[in-house]
N, C-alpha and C positions, 0 to 999 in steps of 0.2 A: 245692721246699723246699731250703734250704741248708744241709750237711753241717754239724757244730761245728768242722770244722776249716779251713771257708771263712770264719766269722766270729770265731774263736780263733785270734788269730795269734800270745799270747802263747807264749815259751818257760818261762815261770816260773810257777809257782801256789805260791802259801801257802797251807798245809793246815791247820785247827783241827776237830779232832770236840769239841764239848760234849755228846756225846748221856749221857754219866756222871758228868761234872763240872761245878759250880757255880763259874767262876772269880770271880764277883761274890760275896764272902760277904757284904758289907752287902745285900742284893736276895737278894729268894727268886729260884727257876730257874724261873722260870714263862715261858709265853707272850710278856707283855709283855718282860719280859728281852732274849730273844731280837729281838724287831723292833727294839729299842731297838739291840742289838749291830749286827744286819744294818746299819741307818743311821749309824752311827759306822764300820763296816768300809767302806761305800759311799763316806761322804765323806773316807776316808783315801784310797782307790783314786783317787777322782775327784782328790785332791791330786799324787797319784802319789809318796805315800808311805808306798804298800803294794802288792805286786802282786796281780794279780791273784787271787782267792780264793774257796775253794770252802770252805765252812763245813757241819759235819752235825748235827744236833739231833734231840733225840726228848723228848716232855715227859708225861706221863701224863695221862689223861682232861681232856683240852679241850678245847673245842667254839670253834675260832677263829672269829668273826663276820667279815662284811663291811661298811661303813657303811652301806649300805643296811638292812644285817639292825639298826643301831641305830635304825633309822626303824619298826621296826615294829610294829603299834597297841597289841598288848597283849603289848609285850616283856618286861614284869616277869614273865607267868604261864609263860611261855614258857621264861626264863633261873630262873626257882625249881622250873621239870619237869629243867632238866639239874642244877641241885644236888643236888635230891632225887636224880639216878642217880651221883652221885658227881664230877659233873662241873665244873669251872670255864670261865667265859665268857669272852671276852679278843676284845675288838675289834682286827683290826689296822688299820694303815698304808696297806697296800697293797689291790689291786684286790680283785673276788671275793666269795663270799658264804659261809656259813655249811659248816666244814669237821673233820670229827673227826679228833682227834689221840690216842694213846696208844701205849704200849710196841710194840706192830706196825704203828706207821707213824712212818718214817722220814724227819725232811726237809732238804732241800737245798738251801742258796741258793748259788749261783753269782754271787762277786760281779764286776763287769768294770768297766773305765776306758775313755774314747773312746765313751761312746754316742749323743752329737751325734751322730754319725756312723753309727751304726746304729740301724734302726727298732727299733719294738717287736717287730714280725714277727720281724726277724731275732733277736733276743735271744730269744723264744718259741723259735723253730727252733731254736736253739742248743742248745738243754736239751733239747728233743723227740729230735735224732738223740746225746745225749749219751748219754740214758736208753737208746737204741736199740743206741746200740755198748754200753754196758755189760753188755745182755743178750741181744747176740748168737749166743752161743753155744746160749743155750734156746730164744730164739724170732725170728722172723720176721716177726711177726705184730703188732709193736707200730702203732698209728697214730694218729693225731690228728686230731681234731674233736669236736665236741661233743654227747656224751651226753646224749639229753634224757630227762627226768626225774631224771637223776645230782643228786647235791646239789653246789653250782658248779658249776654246769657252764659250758661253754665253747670257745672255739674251737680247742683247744691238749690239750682232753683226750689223756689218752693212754689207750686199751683193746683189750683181744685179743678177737677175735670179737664186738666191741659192746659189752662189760661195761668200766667204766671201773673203773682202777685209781692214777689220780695225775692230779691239777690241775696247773697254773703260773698263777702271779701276778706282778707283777713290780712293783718300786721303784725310780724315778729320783730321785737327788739332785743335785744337780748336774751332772757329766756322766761320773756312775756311776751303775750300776744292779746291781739284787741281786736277780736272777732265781729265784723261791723255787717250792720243787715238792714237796708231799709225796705220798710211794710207800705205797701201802696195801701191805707187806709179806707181814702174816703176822696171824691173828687174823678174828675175825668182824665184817665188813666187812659183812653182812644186819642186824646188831646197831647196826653204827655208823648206816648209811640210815636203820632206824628208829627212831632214837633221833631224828636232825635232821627224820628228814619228823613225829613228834610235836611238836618244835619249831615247825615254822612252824602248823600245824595250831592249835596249843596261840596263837600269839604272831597269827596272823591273823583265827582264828575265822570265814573264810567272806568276813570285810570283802573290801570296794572298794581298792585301793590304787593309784595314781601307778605305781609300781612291780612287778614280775610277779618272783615269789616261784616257785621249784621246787615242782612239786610231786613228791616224792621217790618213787624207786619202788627198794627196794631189789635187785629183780631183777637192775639194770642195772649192778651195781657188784659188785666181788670184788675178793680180792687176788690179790697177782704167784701164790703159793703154790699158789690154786685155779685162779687161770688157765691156768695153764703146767704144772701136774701134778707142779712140779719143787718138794720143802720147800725154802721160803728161809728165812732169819733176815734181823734188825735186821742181825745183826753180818756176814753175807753180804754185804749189800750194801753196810755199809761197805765192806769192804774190796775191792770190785767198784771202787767210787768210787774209790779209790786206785789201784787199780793202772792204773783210765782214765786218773786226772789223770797218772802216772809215764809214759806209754805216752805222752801229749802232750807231755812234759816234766818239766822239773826239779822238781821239789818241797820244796818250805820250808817250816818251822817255827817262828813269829817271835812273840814273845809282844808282848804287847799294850801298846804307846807311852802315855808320859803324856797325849799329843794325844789318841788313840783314847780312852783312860778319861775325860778331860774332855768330849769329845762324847758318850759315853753316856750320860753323866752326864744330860745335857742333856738327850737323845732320850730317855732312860728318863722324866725328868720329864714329858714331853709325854705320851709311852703311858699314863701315869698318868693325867694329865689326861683324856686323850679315855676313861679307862675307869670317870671317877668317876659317870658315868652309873647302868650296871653294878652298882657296890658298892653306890649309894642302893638299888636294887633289892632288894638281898637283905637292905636292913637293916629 
């Protein structure tokens, strides 16, 4: 596997944390928001005019789906068991399947330019030994492949002793891409498993499917916090994340081009679209 500094050759990143602020106030801050942002920062980079960029988000009780997870028989009874826990649905863009987000999970997209040029592999690995050097100092132990019964799971998982603690997924536009990973931080991560393996339960019923659905076992999941014995926070690993990206280089702070707002514009529209599904559901 290839270190992040064999596939990171930039010297510059531009830094945005949204994990507190709403910079879109016509648009709530939800889910959808954020993938809309990721593919507007993606196709600035892929212009190359933005550098490269690491983006942090944290959004409260969501339950981000995978397309597949929109395919599923009885996804109405399914997406009205996560309203009833307080939760909102939100289909993304990118690869993966059905993934809980809230105050103790932190996420990250790494966005890069030139990925003609690099596989998907290599953009996975990237993120994989990112996460690695960021928490070097606590453990050793980090590694990757795919947790089965984990919800997403995957070949990229990242887990200490078997128990997985963060996904990657990844979005190509052009010839950028927004390497996106959320970190189960801190909080009850047995709570979040059984809330999704209810989910598919609830949205499958037993049926026959085309497609092979997790079936979820929340044993196999924890956060950094219980893994590693070490209290982390949201705001730890901010600012872990920062002092990585400074460690590789320069880091910027560059607010957001009339170009960039007109492509969200746009990409926000579309997340809409593919979520009007979803809202018919709960109406």
């Amino acid at each position: 596997m290839k270190t992040w500094k064999e596939t990171i050759h930039h010297t510059t990143f531009r830094y945005i944390d949204h994990t507190e602020k709403n910079i879109f106030h016509h648009v709530a801050n939800t889910a959808l928001t954020s993938f809309a942002i990721d593919d507007a920062l993606t196709t600035s980079v892929s212009n190359n005019e933005s550098p490269p960029t690491i983006r942090l988000w944290v959004h409260p009780k969501t339950i981000v789906l995978g397309i597949p997870d929109a395919r599923l028989p009885y996804l109405g009874e399914g997406v009205t068991l996560l309203a009833e826990h307080g939760y909102q649905a939100v289909v993304r863009n990118s690869g993966g399947l059905a993934v809980a987000l809230d105050e103790g999970v932190l996420n990250l997209s790494l966005v890069l330019p030139g990925v003609k040029h690099l596989s998907i592999h290599e953009c996975y690995e990237a993120m994989v030994s990112f996460v690695q050097y960021m928490l070097r100092d606590i453990t050793q132990e980090i590694k990757a492949y795919e947790i089965v019964e984990s919800y997403c799971p995957g070949d990229y998982d990242l887990s200490i002793n078997g128990k997985k603690f963060a996904g990657i997924s990844q979005r190509r536009v052009r010839d950028g891409a927004a390497i996106q990973i959320y970190l189960d931080v801190e909080g009850n991560s047995a709570q979040r498993a059984s809330l999704i393996r209810q989910f598919y339960e609830l949205s499958l019923k037993g049926e026959a499917t085309k497609f092979s659905y997790p079936s979820v076992n929340p044993e196999v999941m924890g956060s950094l916090s219980d893994l590693t014995g070490v209290h982390l926070t949201v705001t730890d690993m901010k600012a872990r994340t920062l002092k990585a990206m400074q460690e590789l280089g320069d880091v910027v702070e560059v607010d957001f081009t009339a170009a960039e707002l007109t492509e969200f514009e746009s990409r926000y529209e579309q997340m809409v679209k593919r979520n009007e599904k979803i809202a018919l559901l709960l109406k």
